[in-house]
N, C-alpha and C positions, 0 to 999 in steps of 0.2 A: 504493500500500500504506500510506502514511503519513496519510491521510485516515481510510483504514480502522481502522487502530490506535489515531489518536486518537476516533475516536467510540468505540470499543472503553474505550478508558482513561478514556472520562470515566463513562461508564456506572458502572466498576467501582470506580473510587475512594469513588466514595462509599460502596460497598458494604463496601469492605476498611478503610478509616476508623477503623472504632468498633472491629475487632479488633484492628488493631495497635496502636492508643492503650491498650486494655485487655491486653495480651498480655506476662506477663511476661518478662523471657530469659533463654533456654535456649540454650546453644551444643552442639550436638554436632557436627552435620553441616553442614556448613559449604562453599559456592559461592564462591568470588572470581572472580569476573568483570573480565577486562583485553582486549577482543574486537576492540581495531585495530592499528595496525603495532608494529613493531620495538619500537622505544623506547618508547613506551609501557608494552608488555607488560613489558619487561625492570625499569622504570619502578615495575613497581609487585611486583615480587618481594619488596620489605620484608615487604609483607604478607602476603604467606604464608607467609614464614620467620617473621613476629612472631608469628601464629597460632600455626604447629604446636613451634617451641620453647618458649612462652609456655602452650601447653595443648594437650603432645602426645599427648592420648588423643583429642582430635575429629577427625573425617574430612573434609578439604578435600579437593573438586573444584576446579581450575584450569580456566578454560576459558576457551579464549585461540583466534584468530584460526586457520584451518585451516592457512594457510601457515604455519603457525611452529612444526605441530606435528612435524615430525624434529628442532626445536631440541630442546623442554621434554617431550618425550614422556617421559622418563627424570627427572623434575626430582624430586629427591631428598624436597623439602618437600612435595610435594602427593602426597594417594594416589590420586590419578587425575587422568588430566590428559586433556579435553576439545576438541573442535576446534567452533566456534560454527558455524552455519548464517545468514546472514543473510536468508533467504527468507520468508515468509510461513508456510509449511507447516514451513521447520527451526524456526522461533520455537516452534511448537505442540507440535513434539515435543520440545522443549528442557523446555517447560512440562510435557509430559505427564510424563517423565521425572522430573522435581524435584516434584511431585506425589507420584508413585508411591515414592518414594523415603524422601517427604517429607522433605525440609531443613530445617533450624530456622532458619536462617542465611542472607541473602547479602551480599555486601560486593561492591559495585562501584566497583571499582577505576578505570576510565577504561570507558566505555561511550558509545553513542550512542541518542538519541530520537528520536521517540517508543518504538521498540522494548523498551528499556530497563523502564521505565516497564510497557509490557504486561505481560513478565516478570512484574516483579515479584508485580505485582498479581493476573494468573491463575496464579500457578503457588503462592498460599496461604503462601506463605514468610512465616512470622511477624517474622521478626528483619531490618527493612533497612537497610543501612547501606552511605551515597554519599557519593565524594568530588567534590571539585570539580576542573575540570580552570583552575584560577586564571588570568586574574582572572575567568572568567565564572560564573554565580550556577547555583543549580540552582531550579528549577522548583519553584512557589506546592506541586504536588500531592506532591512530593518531601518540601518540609520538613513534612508534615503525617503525614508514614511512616513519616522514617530514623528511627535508634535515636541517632546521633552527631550531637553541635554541630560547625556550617561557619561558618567565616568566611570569605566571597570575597573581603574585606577585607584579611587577612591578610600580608603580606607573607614567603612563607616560601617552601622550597624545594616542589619537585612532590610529590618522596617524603614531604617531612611532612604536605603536605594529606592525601596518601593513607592515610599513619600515621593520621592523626586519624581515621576509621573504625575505627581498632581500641586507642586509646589508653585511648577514655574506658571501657573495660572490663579500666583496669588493669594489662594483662599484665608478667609480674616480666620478660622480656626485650625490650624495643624493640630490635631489629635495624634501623638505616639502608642498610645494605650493599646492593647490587645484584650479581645471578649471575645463571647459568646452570649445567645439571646439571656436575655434578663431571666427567665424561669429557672433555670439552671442554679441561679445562684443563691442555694439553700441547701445548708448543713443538714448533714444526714447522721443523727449519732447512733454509733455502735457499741458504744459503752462509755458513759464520760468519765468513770473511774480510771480508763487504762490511758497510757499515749500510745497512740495506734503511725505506727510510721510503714508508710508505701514503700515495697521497690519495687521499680519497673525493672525489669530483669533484660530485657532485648532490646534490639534498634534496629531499625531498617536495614543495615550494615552491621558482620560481625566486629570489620573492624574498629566499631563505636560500638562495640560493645564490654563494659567490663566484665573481667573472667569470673565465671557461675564461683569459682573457688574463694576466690573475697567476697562474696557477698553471703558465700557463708560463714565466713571468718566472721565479717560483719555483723552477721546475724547472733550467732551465740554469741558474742561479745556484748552486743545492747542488750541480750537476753541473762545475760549474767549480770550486769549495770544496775537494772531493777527490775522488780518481779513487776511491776503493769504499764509494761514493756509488751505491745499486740504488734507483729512482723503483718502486714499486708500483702499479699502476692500481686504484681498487675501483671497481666501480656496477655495473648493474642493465643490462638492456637497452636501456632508453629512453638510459643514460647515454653507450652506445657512440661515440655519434658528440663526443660531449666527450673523449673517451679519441683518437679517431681526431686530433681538433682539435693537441690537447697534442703526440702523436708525430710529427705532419706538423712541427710547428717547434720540436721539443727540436735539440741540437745535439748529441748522442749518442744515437740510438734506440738501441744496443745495452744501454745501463745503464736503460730504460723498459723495465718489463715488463706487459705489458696481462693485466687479470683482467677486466675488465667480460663480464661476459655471462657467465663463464667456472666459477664459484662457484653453487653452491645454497645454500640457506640451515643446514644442516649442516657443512658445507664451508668459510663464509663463520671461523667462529671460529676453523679452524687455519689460515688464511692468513693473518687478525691476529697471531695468534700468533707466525708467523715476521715479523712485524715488529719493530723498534728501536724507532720511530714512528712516530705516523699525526695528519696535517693534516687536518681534515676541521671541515666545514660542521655546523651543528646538524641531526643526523640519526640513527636509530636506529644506527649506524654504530658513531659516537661511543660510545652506551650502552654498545655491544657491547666497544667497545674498554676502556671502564672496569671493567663487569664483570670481563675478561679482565684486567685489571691491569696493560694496557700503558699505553707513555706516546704523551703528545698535545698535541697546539694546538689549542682545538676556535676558531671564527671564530663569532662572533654580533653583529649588528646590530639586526635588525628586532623580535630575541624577547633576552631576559632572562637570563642562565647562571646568576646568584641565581636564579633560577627552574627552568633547564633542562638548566643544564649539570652536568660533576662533582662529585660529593658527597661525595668518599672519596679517599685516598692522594692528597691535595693536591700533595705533592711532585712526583708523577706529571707534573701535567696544567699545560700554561699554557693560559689563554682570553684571546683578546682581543676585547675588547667594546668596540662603538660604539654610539654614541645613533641609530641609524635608526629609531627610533620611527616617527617620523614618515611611513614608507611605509605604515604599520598605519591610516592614516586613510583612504587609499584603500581600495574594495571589492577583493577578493583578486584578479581578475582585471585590477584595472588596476594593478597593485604588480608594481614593477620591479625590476633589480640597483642601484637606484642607493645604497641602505642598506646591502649589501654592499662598493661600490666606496669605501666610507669606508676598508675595510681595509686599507693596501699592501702589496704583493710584501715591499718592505725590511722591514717591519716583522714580517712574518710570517718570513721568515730570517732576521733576527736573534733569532726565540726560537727559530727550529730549531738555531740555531748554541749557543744557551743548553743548550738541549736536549740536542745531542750531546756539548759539552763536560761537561755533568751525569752525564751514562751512562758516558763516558769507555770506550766500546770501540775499536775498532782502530784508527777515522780520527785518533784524537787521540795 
């Protein structure tokens, strides 16, 4: 399909060229495109909130990945919220649609190509405007369309590249902040005697993943600290059998409580909710948990938290960050744990011990 698309894209570029270079702007009806996982999409919610406060009479579409739409299907800033098609045939009716509709507008926010790119171009959207997902560059046929200056240069967080799509027109509120719809945001307790701390155990990448073996060090460590001390399980399916790993040699399973598998993605924000804290990997997880406004250690190595990680209620979050750059020169499929095993058990419980004495609930 992607052979396809790009003969499709080259064709039409040239075509669409001389209109958008000539084509004043006009904002009304307005597309944000955020169309891959978690954190990204949550990632790029500035924008939409900078939009519709910034210039609440235009009508944003949201349209954002299918599984994610029991999240934002309710998302207060956008007046309609979309679930993307990734197929050949959803592309065309994506297009037909914003056509029909006509949009004066799109802003992409995190997308992927060449599909992207077709969009754009067959569906006559006069106004385009892409971020970068840093440090990588966008595309010779890209910088010849958007409406906004990129620097892949830049040195700045994710959420401001992403701003930068919507900066250069102004708006009296720049919003940095990251959510999700207002309903979401209600504690769910599970025992308010114990402190109940998350870990997310996976990442989209092994190599952002820390090794299953510290996190069980970790584990019986806070579990020996104090007895109401509840270990949280989170992940995914694929994640189960790291959930199984962890419980076979905690030294309390009864204070382990396994959620992997167990959460839908609706689901997934009231059981952060009832946490104290959450340990977790650079992973939409994380975003979730910032959003939500709970506290954390997020662990990063291989990737940048100046770049990826917490952006907001500082006090909240502790990161710690190691230089495994250096696994990033292998192709993705030869890139190991070994840029995560920079991080140690001790080091990561002594900011949870920081942590709890910060919160200061029951154990202390």
């Amino acid at each position: 399909m992607k052979k396809l698309i790009n003969l499709i894209n080259k064709f039409l570029f040239y075509i669409r060229k001389k209109q958008i270079q000539t084509h004043k702007e006009k904002i009304n009806k307005v597309i944000v495109l955020s169309n891959t996982a978690l954190g990204d999409t949550i990632l790029s919610t500035p924008v939409v909130k900078t939009l519709k406060k910034s210039f609440p009479d235009i009508y944003i579409v949201f349209m954002i990945n299918k599984t994610l739409y029991p999240l934002f299907k309710d998302y207060e800033y956008a007046d309609k919220v979309l679930t993307y098609n990734k197929s050949f045939w959803g592309i065309i009716k994506h297009i037909l649609y914003f056509r029909k509709n006509k949009f004066d507008s799109i802003f992409l926010a995190h997308s992927n190509g060449p599909q992207d790119l077709f969009i754009v171009l067959a569906s006559n959207i006069p106004n385009i405007h892409k971020a970068i997902n840093y440090p990588n560059k966008v595309s010779y046929e890209f910088l010849k369309l958007i409406k906004n200056d990129i620097n892949n240069e830049k040195y700045q967080h994710i959420i401001e590249h992403r701003l930068d799509t919507v900066r250069y027109l102004n708006p009296p509120i720049l919003d940095l902040t990251i959510d999700i719809p207002k309903k979401f945001y209600k504690k769910i307790i599970i025992n308010d005697d114990k402190f109940i701390i998350g870990f997310q155990l996976g990442a989209a990448d092994i190599y952002k993943m820390w090794p299953i073996e510290n996190f069980i060090k970790l584990a019986n460590k806070l579990i020996k600290f104090n007895n109401k001390i509840i270990i949280v399980l989170l992940g995914i399916k694929s994640e189960q059998g790291l959930a199984s790993q962890l419980l076979q040699y905690t030294i309390d399973k009864k204070r382990v409580i396994n959620y992997c598998e167990k959460t839908s993605i609706e689901e997934l924000p009231m059981l952060i909710n009832s946490l104290d804290l959450l340990v977790t990997n650079d992973t939409g997880t994380l975003h979730l948990a910032v959003a939500l406004k709970k506290n954390s250690i997020s662990l990063f190595s291989p990737t940048d938290s100046k770049i990826f990680g917490p952006y907001q209620d500082f006090n909240k979050h502790i990161v710690i960050q190691k230089n495994g750059n250096f696994i990033n020169n292998k192709p993705k499929k030869d890139r190991n744990q070994d840029a995560m095993k920079l991080i140690t058990a001790e080091e990561v419980y002594e900011s949870a011990i920081k942590q709890i004495y910060r919160i200061k609930k029951c154990v202390v």
